[in-house]
C-alpha positions as CSV (number, residue, x, y, z in Angstrom):
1,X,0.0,0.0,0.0
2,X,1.4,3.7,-0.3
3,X,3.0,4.7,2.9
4,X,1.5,7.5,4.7
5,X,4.7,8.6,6.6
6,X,8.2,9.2,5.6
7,X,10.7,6.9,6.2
8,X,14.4,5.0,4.8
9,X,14.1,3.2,1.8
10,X,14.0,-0.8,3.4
11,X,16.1,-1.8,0.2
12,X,18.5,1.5,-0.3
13,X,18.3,3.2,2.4
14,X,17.7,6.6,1.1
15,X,14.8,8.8,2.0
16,X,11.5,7.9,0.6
17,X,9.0,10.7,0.7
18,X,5.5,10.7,2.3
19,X,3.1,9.2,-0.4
20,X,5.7,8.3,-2.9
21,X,6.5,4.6,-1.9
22,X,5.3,1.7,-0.1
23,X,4.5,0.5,3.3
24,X,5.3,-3.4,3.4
25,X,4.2,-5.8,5.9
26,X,6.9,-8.3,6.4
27,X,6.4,-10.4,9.5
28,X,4.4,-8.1,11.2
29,X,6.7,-4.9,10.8
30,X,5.8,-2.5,8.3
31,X,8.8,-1.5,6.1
32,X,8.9,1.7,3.7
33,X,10.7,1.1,-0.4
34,X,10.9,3.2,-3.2
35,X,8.2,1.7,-5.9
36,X,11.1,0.3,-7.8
37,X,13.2,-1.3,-4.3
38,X,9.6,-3.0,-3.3
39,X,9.9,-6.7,-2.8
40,X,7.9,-8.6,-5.3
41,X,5.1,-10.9,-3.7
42,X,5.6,-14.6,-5.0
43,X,2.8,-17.1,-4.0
44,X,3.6,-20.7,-3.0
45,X,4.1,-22.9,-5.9
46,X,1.5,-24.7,-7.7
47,X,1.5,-28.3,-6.3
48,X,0.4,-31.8,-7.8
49,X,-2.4,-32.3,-5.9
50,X,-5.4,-32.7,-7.0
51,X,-9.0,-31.3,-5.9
52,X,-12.5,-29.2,-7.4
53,X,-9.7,-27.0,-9.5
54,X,-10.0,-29.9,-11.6
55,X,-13.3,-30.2,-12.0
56,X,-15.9,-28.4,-14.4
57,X,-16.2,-24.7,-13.0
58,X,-18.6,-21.4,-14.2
59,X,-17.1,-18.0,-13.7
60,X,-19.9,-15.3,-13.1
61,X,-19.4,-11.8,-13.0
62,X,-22.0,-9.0,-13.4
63,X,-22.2,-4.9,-13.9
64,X,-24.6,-2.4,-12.4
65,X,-25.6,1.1,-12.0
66,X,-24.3,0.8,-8.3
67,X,-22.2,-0.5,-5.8
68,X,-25.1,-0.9,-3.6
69,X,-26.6,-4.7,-4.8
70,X,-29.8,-4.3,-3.3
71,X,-30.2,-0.7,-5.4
72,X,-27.8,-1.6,-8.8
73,X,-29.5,-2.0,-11.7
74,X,-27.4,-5.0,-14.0
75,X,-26.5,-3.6,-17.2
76,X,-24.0,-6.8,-18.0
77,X,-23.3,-10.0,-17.1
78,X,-21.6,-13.5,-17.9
79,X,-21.1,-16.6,-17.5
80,X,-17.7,-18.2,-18.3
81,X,-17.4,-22.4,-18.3
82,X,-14.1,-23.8,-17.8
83,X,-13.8,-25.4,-20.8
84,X,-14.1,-22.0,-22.9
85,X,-17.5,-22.0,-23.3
86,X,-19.1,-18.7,-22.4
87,X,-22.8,-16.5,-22.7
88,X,-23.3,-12.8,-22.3
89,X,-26.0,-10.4,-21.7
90,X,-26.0,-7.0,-22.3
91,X,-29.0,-5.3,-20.7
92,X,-30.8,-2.1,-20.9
93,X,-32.1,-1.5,-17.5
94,X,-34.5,1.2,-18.6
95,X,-32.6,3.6,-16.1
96,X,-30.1,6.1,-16.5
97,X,-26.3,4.9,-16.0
98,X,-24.4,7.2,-13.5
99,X,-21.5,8.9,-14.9
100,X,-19.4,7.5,-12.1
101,X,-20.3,3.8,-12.4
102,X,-19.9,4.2,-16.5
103,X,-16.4,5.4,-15.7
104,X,-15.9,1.8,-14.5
105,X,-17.3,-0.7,-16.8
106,X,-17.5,1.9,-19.8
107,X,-21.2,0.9,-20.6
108,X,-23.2,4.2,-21.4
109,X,-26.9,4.8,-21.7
110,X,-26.6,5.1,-25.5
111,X,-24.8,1.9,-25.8
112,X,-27.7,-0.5,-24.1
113,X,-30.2,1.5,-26.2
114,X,-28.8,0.6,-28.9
115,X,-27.4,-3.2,-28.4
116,X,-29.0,-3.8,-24.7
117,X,-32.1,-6.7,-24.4
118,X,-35.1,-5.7,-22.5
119,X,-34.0,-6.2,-18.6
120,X,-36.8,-8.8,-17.8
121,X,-36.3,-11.1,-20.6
122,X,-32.3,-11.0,-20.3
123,X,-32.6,-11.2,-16.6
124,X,-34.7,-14.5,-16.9
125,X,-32.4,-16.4,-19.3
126,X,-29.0,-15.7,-16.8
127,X,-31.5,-16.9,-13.8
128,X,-32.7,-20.0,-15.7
129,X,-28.4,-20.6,-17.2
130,X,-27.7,-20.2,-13.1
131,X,-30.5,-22.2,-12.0
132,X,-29.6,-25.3,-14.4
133,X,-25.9,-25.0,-13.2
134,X,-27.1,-25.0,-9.6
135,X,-29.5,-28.1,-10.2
136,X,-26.7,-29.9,-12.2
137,X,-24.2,-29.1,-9.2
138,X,-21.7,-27.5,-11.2
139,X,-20.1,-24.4,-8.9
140,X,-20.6,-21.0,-10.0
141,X,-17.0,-18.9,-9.3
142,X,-17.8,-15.1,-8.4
143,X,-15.4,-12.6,-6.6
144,X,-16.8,-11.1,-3.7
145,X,-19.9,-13.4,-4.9
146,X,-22.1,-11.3,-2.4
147,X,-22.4,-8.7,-4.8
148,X,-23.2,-10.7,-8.1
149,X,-25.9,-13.2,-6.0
150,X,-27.6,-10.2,-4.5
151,X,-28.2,-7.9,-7.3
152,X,-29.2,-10.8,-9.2
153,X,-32.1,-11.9,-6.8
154,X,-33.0,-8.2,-6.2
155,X,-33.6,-7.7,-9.8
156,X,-35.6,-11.0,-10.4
157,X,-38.1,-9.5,-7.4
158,X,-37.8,-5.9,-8.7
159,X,-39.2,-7.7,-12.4
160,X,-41.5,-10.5,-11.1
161,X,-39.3,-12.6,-12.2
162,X,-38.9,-16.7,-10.9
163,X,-35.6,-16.4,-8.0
164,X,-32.8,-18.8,-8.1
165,X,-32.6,-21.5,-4.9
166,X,-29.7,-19.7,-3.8
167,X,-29.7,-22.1,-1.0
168,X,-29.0,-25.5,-3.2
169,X,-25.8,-23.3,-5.0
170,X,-22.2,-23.9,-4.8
171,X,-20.2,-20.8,-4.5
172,X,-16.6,-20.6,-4.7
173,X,-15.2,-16.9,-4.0
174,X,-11.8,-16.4,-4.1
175,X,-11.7,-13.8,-2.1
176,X,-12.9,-15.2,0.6
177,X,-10.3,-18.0,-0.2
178,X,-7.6,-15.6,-0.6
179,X,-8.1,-14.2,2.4
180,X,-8.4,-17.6,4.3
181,X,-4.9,-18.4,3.0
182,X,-2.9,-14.8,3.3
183,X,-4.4,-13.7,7.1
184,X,-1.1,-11.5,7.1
185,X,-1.8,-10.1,4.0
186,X,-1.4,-6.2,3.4
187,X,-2.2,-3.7,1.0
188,X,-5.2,-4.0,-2.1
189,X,-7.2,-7.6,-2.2
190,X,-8.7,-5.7,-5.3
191,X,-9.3,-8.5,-8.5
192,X,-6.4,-6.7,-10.3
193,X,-3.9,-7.0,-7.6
194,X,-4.9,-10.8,-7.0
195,X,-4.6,-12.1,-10.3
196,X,-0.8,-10.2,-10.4
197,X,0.3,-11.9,-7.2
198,X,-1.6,-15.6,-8.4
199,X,-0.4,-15.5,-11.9
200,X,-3.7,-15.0,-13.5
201,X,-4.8,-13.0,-16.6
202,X,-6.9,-10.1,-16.3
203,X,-7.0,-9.2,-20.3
204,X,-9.9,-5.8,-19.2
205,X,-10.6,-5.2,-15.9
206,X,-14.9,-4.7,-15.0
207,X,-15.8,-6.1,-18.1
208,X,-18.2,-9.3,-17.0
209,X,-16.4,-11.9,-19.0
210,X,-13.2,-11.2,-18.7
211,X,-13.6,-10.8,-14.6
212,X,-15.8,-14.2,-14.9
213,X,-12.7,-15.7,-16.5
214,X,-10.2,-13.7,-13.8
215,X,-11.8,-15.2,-10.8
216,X,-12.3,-18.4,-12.3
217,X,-8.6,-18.7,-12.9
218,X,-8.0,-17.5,-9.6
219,X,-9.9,-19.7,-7.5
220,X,-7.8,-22.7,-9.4
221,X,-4.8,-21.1,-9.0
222,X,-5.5,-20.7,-5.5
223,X,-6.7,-24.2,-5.2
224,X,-3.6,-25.5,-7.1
225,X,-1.0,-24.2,-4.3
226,X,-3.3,-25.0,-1.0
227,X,-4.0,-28.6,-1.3
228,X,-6.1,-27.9,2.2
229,X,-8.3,-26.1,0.2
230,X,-8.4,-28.1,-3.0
231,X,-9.3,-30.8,-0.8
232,X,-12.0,-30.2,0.9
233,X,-15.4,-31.0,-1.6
234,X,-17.0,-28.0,-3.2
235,X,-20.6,-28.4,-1.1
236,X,-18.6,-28.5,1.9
237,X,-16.0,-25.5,0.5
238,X,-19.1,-23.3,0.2
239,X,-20.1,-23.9,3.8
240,X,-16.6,-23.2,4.8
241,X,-16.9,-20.0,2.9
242,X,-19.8,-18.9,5.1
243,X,-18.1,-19.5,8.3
244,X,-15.0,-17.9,6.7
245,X,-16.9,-14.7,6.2
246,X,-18.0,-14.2,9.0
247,X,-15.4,-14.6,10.7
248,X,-13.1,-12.4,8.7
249,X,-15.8,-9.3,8.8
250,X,-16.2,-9.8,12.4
251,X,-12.0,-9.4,12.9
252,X,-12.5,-6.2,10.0
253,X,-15.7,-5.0,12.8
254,X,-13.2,-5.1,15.8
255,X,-10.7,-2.9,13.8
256,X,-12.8,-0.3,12.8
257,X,-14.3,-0.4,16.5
258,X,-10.7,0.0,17.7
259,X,-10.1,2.9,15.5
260,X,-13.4,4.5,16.0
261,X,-14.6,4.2,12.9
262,X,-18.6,4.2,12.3
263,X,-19.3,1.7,9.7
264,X,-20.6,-1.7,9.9
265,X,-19.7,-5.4,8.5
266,X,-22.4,-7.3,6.4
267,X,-21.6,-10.4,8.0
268,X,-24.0,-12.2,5.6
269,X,-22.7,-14.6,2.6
270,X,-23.5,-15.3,-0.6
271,X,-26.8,-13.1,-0.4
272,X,-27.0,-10.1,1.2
273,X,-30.7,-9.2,2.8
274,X,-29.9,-5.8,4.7
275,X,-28.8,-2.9,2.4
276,X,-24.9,-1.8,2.9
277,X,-24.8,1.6,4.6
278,X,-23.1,4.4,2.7
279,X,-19.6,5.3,4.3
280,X,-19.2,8.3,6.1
281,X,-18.3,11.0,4.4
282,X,-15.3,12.6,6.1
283,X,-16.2,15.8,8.3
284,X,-13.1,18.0,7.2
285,X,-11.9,18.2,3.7
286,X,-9.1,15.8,2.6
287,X,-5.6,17.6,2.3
């Protein structure tokens, strides 16, 4: 992450200004580096074992209007088989975009207009692809899979539409994984920095397929060097997951507590049923 205070280079020893390096957490001392002195991050070697990283896989990503999943409206999604098949949807969600959340996934109001499907008709062929994967018991891969499941199921109410048994799904997320296996770890758990530190492709960033694909990779790769959690069988992964969760946003809870900090931890995973609050906004201006 970028350090916040001055300090000696860890690598050359000369003076890194405030903001202008890194702050490194190496066995539970932070260090400050020049960008270019920073240790590279290498993950543990892909081993021989075997486990569900082997076994047929669907990456699912979606984008909205929001970062709020119980408000978003989706404008894309995909889903992304491991053996290279994939489907898309691009949906016009009969709102307008925001400015902000087209400055991430680059989908503008003109653009669905023009090459979007009707929201209630896409929306019912991703829930009946998802609800065929779920009944054949093939696992759906989503990063931070709270967001996707929950926007999903909001819409389908918000149209009338049929839900998905979210309760008979497999989910593999690996960030919950990631997370599970690197407790120590420091800085951005962002899908970009992930797929840099596991090896994994991420050809364009917020676009659904290729982020289906990213997190699809990544939960194998992840699999591939922690035979602990290749091992353990996907139905019984997913309930791992839950506890996981939990127990991870309850350690997050404690250290905002302990720093005084007024937000709260969804502790709820893979679908979400209380909205997220909005984060404070900061009571003096940033310098």
């Amino acid at each position: 992450m970028i350090n916040k205070f001055p300090g000696s280079c860890g690598e050359c020893h000369d003076r890194v200004a405030a903001g202008a390096g890194q702050a490194v957490n190496q066995d539970g001392r932070w260090r400050t580096y020049h960008n270019e002195c920073a240790p590279r991050r290498v993950a543990p070697p892909r081993g021989g074992h075997g486990g569900w990283h082997e076994l047929p896989l669907v990456g699912f990503d979606l984008e909205g209007t929001s970062t709020q999943p119980l408000q978003t409206r989706i404008v894309s999604a995909a889903l992304v088989h491991s053996d290279g098949r994939r489907s898309d949807w691009l949906i016009d969600p009969a709102v307008p975009i925001p400015a902000d959340a087209t400055a991430v996934h680059g989908i503008t109001d003109e653009h669905v207009r023009r090459h979007g499907r009707p929201a209630a008709v896409a929306l019912a062929e991703l829930a009946t692809a998802i609800s065929k994967l779920i009944a054949d018991a093939t696992p759906l891969v989503a990063f931070c899979a709270q967001y996707d499941v929950t926007a999903l199921a909001a819409e389908l109410t918000r149209h009338g539409l049929p839900p998905v048994d979210w309760d008979r799904a497999i989910i593999i997320d690996p960030s919950i994984l990631h997370r599970e296996v690197e407790p120590r770890w420091s800085g951005s758990r962002q899908l970009g920095e992930l797929c840099g530190y596991y090896e994994v492709t991420l050809a364009n960033a917020h676009d659904a397929a290729a982020d289906a694909q990213a997190a699809l990779e990544l939960a194998r790769s992840i699999a591939a060097r922690h035979p602990h959690i290749a091992g353990l069988p996907p139905a019984q992964l997913h309930g791992r997951q839950i506890e996981w969760f939990a127990a991870q946003g309850r350690d997050l809870q404690a250290f905002f507590d302990r720093k005084g900090r007024r937000e709260t931890v969804s502790l709820e995973w893979p679908l979400e049923t209380a909205p997220r609050p909005e984060r404070p906004r900061p009571t003096t201006p940033p310098t």
